[in-house]
N, C-alpha and C positions, 0 to 999 in steps of 0.2 A: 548828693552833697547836702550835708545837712547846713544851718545858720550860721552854724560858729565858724564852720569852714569857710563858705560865701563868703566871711565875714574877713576872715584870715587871707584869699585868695584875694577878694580886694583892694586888701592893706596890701598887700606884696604887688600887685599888680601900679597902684598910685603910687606907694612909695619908692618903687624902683623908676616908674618915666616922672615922676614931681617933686622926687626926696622927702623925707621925713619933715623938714621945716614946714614946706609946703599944703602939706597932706592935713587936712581937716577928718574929722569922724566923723562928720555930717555928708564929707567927700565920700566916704569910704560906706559909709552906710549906703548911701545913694548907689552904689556903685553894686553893693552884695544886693538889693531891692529889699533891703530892711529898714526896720526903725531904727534913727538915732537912738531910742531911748532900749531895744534890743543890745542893741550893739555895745551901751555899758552895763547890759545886764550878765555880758559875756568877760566884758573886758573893763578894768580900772578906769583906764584911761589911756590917749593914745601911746602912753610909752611900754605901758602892762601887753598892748596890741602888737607894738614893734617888737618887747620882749618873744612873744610867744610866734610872733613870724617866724625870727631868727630861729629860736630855739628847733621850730618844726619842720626847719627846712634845709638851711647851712649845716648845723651843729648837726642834724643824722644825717648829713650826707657823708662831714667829715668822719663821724665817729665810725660808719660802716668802713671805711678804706682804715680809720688806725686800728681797729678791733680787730685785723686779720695780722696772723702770726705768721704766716707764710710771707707777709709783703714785702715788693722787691721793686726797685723804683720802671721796670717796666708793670708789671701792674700799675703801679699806681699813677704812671703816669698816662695809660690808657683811659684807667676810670678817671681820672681827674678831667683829660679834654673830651671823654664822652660827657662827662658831666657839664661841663662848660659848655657845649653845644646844648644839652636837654635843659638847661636849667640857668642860661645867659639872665635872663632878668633876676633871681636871688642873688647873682654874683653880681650884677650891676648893680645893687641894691645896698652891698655890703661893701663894693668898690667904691660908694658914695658917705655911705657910715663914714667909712675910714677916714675919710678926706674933709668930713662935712666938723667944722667946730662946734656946733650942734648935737651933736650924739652924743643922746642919753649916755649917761658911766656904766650903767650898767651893758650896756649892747657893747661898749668898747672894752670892757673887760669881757666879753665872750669871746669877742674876735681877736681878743689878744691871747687870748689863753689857749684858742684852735693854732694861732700863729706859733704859739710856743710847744705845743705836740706838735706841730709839722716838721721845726726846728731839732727837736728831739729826734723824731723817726729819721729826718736826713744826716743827723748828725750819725746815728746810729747805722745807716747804710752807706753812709760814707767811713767810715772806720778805720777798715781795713785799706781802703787805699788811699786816705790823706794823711790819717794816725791823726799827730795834732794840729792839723788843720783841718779837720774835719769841722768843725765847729760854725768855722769861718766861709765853709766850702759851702755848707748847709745854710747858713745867711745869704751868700751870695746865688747859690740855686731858688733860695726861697724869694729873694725880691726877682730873680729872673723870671719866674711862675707870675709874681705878681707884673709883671711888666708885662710878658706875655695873655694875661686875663685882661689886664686893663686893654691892652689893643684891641683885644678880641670883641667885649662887652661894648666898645664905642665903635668898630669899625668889622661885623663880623665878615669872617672867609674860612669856610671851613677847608677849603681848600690847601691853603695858606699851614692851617692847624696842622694838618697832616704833614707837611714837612717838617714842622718844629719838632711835632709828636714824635718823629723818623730821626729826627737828629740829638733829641735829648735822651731816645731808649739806646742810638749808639752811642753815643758819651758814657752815660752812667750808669746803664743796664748791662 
């Protein structure tokens, strides 16, 4: 792993147990066993830092699950709670964005803009069997996902997961 990564792994690792407010460069430098003054030679500043978190982490995990033209809400809702177990701190990290009045515009127009292809692809698989309630169907699956993430990220069982995972592929799969 080279610097800029350390440096990335980091941020993601304080940002997600301390939150973004919280989260110092001097924290996060100490933490990759770099120099503060590396750490802006890589990075603007800490919001250029959260930028490129996000960007490297959330945003390709989503875009590999919408880039497939085959998908069908069992796929994707396997990859999603495989994903949720492998990668609980990015999503408790973005579960905290969302919530935090703090978060930089920019990081909240990413996650807004991943929420609104999500909205899109469920609307788009719900179609054929809500018609014009699909729209509506696809809001109410999407905060159910996120109510479901959020339990998971403050109280994990993967145990647990696997029923959900079992009851939302027969619902809608």
């Amino acid at each position: 792993m080279n610097n800029k990564e350390k440096i990335i792994q980091a941020a993601l690792e304080l940002f997600a147990s301390n939150g973004y407010a919280e989260t110092s460069i001097d924290k996060i430098a100490k933490r990759a066993n770099v120099s503060k003054g590396l750490t802006y030679t890589h990075f603007k500043n800490k919001e250029d830092l959260l930028v490129v978190t996000i960007e490297n982490t959330i945003t390709k995990m989503t875009s590999k699950l919408l880039e497939r033209e085959d998908i069908d809400f069992r796929f994707f809702f396997k990859m999603y709670f495989k994903s949720l177990i492998k990668n609980t701190q990015i999503i408790r990290l973005c579960v905290l964005l969302v919530a935090h009045p703090q978060t930089p515009s920019k990081i909240s127009a990413l996650l807004d803009k991943q929420k609104h292809e999500l909205l899109e692809l469920f609307s788009g698989l719900l179609q054929n069997k809500f018609k014009e309630n699909a729209k509506i169907e696809a809001e109410i699956l999407l905060a159910t996902i996120d109510g479901i993430t959020l339990e998971y990220v403050t109280n994990p069982n993967p145990k647990n997961l696997k029923k959900v995972l079992q009851y939302l592929i027969e619902k809608y799969a």
